[in-house]
N, C-alpha and C positions, 0 to 999 in steps of 0.2 A: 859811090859804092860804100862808101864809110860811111853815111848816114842811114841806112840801112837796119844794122844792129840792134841802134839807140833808138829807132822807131818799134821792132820787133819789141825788146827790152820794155818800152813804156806800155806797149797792149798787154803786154804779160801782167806790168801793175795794175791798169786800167780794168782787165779779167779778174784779178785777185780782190782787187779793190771791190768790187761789184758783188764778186760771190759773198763775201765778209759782211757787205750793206745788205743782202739778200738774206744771211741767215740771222742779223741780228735783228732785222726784220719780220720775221717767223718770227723769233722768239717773242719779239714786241705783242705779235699778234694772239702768240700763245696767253702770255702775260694778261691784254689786254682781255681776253675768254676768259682767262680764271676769275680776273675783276669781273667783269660781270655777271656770273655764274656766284659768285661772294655775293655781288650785289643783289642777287637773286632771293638768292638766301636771305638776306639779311632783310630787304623787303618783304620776304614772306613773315620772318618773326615778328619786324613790326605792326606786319596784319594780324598777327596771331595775339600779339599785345594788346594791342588794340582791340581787338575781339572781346581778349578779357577785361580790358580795364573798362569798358562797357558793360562787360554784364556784373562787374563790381560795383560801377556806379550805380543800375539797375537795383540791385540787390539792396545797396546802400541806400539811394531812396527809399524801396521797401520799407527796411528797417525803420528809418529816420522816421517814417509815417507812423510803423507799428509804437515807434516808442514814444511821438508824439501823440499816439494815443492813450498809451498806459501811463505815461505822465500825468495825461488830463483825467484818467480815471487815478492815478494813486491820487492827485491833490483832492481830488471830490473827496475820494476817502478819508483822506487826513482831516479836512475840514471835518465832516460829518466825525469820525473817530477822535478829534479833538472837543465837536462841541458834546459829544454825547460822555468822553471823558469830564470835562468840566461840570456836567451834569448830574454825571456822576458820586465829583468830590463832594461837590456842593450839597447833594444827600449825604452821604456819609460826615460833611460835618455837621448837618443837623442831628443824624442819628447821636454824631459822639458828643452833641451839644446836648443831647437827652438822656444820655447815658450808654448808651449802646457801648459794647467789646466789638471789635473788629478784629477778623484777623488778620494779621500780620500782611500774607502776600496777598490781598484785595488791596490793600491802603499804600499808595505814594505819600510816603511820611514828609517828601520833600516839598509836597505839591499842593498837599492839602491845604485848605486856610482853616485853621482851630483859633481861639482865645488866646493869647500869649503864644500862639505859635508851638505849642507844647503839645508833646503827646507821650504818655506814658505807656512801655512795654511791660504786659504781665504774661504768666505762663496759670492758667486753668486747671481743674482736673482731669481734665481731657490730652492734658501735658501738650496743648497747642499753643504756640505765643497769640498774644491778640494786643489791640492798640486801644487804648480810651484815652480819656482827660483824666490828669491825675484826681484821684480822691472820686473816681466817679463809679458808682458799685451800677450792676445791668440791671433796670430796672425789671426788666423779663424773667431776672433771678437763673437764666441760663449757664447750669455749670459753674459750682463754685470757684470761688479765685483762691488759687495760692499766692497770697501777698507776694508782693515783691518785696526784694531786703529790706527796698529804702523807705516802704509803707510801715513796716514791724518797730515795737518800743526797742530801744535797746536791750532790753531786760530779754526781751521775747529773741532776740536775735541772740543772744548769748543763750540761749535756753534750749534755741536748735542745736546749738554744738553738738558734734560730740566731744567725749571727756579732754581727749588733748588736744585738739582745737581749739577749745575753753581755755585751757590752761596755757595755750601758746599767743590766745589773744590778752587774757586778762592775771596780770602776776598779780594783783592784791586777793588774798584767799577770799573774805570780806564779799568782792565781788563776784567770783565763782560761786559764793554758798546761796547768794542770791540768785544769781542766774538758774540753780540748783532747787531753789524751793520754787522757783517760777514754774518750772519745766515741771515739779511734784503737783503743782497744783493744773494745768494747764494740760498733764500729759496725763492720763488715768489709766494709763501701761507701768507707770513708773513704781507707782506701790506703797512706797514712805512717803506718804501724804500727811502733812498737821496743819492742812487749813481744816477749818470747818465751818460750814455753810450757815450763814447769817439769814437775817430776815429785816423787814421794813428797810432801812437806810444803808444795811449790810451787805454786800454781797457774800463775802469769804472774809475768812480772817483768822491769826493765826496768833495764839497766845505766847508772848515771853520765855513764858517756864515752858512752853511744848516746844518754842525754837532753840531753845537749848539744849532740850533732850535729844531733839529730832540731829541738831550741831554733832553732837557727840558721838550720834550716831552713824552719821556721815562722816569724818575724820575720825578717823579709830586712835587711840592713844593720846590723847587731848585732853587735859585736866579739866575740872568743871570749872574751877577761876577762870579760866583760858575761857571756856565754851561761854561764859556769863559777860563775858568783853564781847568775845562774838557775836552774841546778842546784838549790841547795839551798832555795830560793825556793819552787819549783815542786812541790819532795818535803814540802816542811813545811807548804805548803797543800795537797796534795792526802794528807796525813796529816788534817788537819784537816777538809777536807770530806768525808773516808771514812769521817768518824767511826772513825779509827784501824782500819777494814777493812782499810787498807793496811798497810805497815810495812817498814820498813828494816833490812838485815841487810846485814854486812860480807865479804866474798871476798878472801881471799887469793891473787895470781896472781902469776905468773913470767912477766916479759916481757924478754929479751935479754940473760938472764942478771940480770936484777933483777928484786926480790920488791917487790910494792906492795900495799898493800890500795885497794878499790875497792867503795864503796857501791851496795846493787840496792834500787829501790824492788820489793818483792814484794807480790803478792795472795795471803796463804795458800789451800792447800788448804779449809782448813776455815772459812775467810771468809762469812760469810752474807753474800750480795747480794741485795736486792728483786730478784724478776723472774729470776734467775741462779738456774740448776746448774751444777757442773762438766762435767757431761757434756756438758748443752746447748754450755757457750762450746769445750770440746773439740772439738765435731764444727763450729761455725760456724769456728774456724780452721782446721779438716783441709778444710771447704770450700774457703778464703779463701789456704789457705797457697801458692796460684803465684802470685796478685797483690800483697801483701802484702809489704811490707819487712820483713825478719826478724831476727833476728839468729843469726850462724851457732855462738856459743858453747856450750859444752855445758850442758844445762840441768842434769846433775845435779845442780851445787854443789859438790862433794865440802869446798870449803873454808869453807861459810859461816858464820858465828857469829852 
């Protein structure tokens, strides 16, 4: 009868025990649904990845094709747009080998093959830059050229100034009065003009005694001793800034029954000036000659040495 109890007692745990393995079981089971339901899920996005990464790659082949063909079509074009550029240059530097102006955005300055590899920038009257070979005028005569600074004598470049530009580039007076009678002769706006126009060997040319007057007249307050230094001041820089285009030659004259000689600064006939012909400055003074101070002496020379 006492074994009884402890048998009662153990079914009770053997029950509890059982129920407890029973509901962590369920739970297992529960557990075990969600995973697979997860798993469900989670295979369908890889199919759904997979979908796309296919129609990516699709796509990307596409591509790959289309760009392997604009490829093969830009290289055709590069070639072809390469050789017709070379083609190109290679006219343009015959033209600039002939003289030809180019301008400016036609020409690969860096590209081109010229003579010395050189090419000179000018600006036209058409105020457009263009490219040639230095020293090369259009044989076409298209559009005059406005020199460039570095093509101008220095005389003539001092002669553009205006007044205090002159005077901020050049402190010897000397030099300024030269640059001064350049611009009188050269400029037939200006007005106090005392060249006057020669013949045969002469081009222009300007007498001692009228660059003194003309001195005096351009520095106001200046003694005539002062203005008669001048003179020679003015003739030896503007020898110098003509890069000796000018020159000085001697006349023999008879005045009141006395013989003197008297220095002419001259601009030969055969004087190359940038930008200058003869013809051209003949006909600007046959314009210019009623306003124009002149001188009334005879231009033939007959006494010069």
């Amino acid at each position: 009868m006492t074994d009884r109890p402890l048998e009662d007692a153990s079914l009770e745990t053997l029950v509890a025990e059982l129920r407890a393995l029973r509901e962590r079981n369920e739970r297992l089971e529960e557990r075990v649904a969600d995973l697979e339901r997860e798993i469900d899920d989670l295979e369908a996005d890889v199919d759904d990845h997979n979908d796309e990464l296919a129609a990516h790659e699709t796509r990307l082949e596409t591509q790959q094709t289309e760009t392997n063909r604009l490829e093969a079509i830009t290289e055709a074009t590069r070639k072809r747009t390469g050789a017709n550029k070379a083609r190109i240059e290679e006219l343009q530097a015959r033209e600039l080998e002939k003289g030809a102006h180019l301008q400016t955005n036609n020409v690969d300055e860096h590209e081109i093959d010229v003579p010395n590899g050189r090419l000179e920038r000018i600006t036209k009257t058409d105020n457009e830059p263009y490219y040639r070979l230095p020293d090369h005028e259009d044989p076409l005569n298209r559009d005059d050229v406005a020199l460039a600074h570095g093509d101008l004598l220095p005389i003539q470049q001092l002669a553009r100034m205006d007044a205090d530009m002159r005077r901020a580039t050049a402190d010897a007076l000397p030099t300024r009065l030269a640059a001064k009678l350049w611009q009188a002769r050269a400029d037939p706006t200006v007005g106090d003009d005392p060249w006057t126009t020669g013949c045969k060997s002469v081009r222009e040319y300007v007498a001692a005694s009228d660059l003194k007057h003309w001195i005096r007249r351009q520095e106001e307050g200046i003694s005539e001793t002062y203005a008669k230094k001048l003179v020679s001041r003015t003739i030896d820089a503007a020898l110098e800034l003509s890069k000796n285009r000018l020159a000085v030659r001697k006349r023999t004259q008879r005045k009141n029954g006395l013989e003197y000689t008297e220095r002419r600064l001259i601009l030969p006939a055969d004087a190359e000036i940038p930008g200058e012909t003869a013809s051209s400055r003949n006909a600007e003074r046959s314009s210019s000659s009623g306003t124009a101070t002149r001188n009334p002496s005879d231009p033939t020379a007959p006494g010069d040495s």
